[in-house]
Steps between C-alpha positions, in 0.01 A plus 500: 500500500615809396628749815466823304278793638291760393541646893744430783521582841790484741499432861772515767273182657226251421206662601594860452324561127170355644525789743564784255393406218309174474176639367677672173649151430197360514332732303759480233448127493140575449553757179699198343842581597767262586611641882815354681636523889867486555584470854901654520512279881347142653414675841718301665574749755128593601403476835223317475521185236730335339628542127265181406240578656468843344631333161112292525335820593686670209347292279165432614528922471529465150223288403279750693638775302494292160882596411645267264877513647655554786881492576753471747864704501561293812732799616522523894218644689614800772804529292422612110775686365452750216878256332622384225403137556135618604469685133655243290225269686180752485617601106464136398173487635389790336594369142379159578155691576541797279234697693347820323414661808664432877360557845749591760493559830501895591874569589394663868403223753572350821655189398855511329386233271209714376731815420756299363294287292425831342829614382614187405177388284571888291857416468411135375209612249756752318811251538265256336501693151815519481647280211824456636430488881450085630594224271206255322205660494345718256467895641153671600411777699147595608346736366297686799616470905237557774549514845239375752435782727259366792483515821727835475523732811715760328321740265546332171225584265371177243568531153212305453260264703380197316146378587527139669124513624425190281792274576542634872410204665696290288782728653356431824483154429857494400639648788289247720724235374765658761381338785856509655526854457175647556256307725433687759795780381429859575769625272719411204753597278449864440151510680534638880247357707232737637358144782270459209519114318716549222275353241261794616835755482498397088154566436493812662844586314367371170158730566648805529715447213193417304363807633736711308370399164129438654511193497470199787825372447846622362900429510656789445846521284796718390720569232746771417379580168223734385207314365411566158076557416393531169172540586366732772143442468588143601646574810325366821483614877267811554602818644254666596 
């Protein structure tokens, strides 16, 4: 079966997509797209769990979400390093997948992992173009980058929110699959607990996200570029 992608996503951990962005993989999978996860660690090093526990969860995850690959980088959890080894590993990926678009995570978080998982999946999707960079594998380099922006505390406004209302409990459902991590959890990853039950927390996150483009449910995103419209009269969102 072929492991080439329409759509990627990266994650510092198994688990950590289905938090920030599960419902746009989903929906992507609905509107015919071929969507992939690559976890960069095996979560070895989380607290609670074990590396194949969460690998079962992990997958489970995915045939919630519908995603039609999901990879491993198997580089070590707590300790991702932004190195040479890590982007000769990440840029095969990439060209084995040849995403058009990639999810990152946002490169301001709690976690190391998250921030560095960041820098080092930019540096690996331009490497990965680059004819002469690796050895055996025939050069790509996606064409848009987005970065996952929820559960931000500092004031970093969305390029865009994507409407997940129809495939939000299928990211829900998803993140269910992490018993390990989440029964009973009050917090996780970049989501501070408020004594509310975390499953709750993501709603009410995912709410007031949708809220912004008046909808029930949203994940908001980021890029650096400005977005082209050709169209104005097709632009959604009211003001007024």
């Amino acid at each position: 079966m072929s492991q080439q992608v329409d759509l990627l996503a990266f994650a510092a951990h198994r688990d950590d997509v289905e938090l920030t962005c599960g419902g746009t993989l989903a929906k992507a999978v609905r509107a015919g797209h071929r969507v992939g996860i690559l976890d960069l660690t095996e979560g070895e090093s989380g607290t609670r769990g074990d590396a194949a526990t969460r690998a079962a969860e992990a997958e489970r995850a995915a045939k919630a979400l519908g995603v039609h690959v999901r990879l491993n980088a198997g580089l070590p959890d707590a300790h991702l390093e932004n190195n040479e080894a890590s982007r000769l590993k990440v840029v095969g990926l990439i060209r084995q997948t040849r995403p058009r678009v990639v999810i990152l995570p946002f490169p301001v978080g709690r976690h190391p992992d998250h921030r560095i998982a960041a820098e080092l999946g930019r540096d690996a999707c331009y490497l990965a173009g680059l004819a002469k960079y690796g050895s055996g594998e025939e050069p790509h380099r996606p064409f848009k980058l987005l970065y996952a922006l929820a559960y931000r505390e500092d004031p970093v406004k969305p390029t865009f929110v994507v409407d997940v209302s129809d495939t939000f409990e299928a990211k829900m459902s998803a993140i269910r699959c992490y018993a390990s991590q989440f029964e009973g959890a009050k917090a996780a990853g970049e989501i501070f607990p408020t004594g509310q039950d975390l499953y709750e927390l993501i709603r009410v996150q995912s709410a007031h996200y949708g809220s912004l483009i008046r909808k029930p449910y949203g994940e908001p995103f980021f890029c650096h570029e400005t977005l082209e419209v050709q169209d104005v009269l097709q632009l959604g969102v009211q003001s007024l």
